[in-house]
N, C-alpha and C positions, 0 to 999 in steps of 0.2 A: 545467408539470409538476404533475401530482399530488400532494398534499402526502404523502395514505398512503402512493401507492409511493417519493415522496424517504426518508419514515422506514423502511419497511420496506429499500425498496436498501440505505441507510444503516446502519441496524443488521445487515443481510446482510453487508455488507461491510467492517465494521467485524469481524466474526467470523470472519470469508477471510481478515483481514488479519492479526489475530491470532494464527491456527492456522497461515499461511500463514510467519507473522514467526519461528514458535515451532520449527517446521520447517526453513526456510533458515537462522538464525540463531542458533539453541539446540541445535543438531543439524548440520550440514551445515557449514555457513561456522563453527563457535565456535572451531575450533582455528585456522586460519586468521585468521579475523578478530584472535585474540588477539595474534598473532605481530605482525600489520601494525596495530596499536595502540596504544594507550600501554598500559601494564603496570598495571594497579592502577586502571581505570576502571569496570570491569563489577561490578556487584553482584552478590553471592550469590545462587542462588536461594531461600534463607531470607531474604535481606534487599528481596528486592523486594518495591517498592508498587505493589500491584496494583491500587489503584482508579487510581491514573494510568497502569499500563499500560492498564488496560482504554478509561479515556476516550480516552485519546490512540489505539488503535485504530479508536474510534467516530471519532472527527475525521476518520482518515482515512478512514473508509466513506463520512462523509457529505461531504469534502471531493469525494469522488469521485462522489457520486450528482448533488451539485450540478454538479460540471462536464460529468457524460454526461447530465444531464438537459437543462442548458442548453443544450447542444448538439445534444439530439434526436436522439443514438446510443441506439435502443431495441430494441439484438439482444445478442449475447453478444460478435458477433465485433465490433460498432464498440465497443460496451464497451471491452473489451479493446484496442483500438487507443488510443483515450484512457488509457487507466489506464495504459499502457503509456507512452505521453509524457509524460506528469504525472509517474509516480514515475519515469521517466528524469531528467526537469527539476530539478526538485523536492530529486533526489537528488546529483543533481551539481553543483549549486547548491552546497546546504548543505555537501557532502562537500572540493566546492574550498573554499571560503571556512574551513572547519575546519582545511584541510590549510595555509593560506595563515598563519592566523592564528594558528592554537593548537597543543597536540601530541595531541588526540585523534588524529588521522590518522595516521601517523608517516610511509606508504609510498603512492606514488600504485597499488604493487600492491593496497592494501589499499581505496583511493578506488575502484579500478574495481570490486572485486569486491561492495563496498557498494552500488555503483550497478547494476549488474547483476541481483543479490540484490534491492534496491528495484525494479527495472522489470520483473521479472520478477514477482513480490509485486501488483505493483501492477495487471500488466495482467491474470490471473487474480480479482485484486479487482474489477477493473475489470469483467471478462466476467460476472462474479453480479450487479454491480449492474447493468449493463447488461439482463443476462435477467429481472431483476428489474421492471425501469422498462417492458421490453417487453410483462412478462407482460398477458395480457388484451386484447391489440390484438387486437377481431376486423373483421374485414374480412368486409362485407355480400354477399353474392352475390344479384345480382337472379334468380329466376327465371321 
């Protein structure tokens, strides 16, 4: 893999993920999620830290350039296939083990819908870096 297109995928998709998190998350799923949560976890949007939101987006851009790179999915749609299982995994992982151990989770209504929300996030994430890593494949036609 390329290094420029791992950094460019990566920061591509660190800003899909972002936009994509701010949208499902901050918008769509917030009342939801709140209800199926523990009460008194989410920070204000005055109180957020945003150089950590931001990095932790990049991690996932580049967690994901690295896996559809290593893998040599370099279209939109194997993109997305991967990103799609990754923040599946990834997300139901962390979500049971949270739901198991702690009381961030409260409701496994609330574990699926994080997961869902995640793997859907992710396989869209996934499809930029994907078309991203592909960009520039030309294919020689002899004539």
């Amino acid at each position: 893999m390329n290094s420029q297109k791992f950094i460019v995928g990566g920061i591509a998709g660190g800003i899909v993920n972002f936009i994509l998190g701010w949208l499902v998350y901050g918008m769509l799923l917030r009342d939801f999620m709140a209800s199926n949560a523990s009460s008194g976890i989410m920070r204000a949007d005055s109180d957020m830290i945003w150089w950590a939101l931001i990095v932790g987006n990049l991690c996932v851009g580049f967690l994901l350039a690295y896996v559809i790179g290593k893998g040599g999915a370099a279209s939109a749609a194997k993109g997305a296939a991967v990103g799609f299982v990754v923040g599946l995994l990834v997300s139901l992982g962390y979500d049971l083990i949270m739901y198991a151990t702690s009381t961030v989770m409260t409701s496994l209504k609330g574990v699926a819908a994080d997961v869902a929300g995640s793997a859907v996030i992710s396989a869209i994430t996934g499809a930029v870096v994907g078309w991203v890593l592909g960009m520039s494949k030309k294919t020689v036609v002899a004539t």
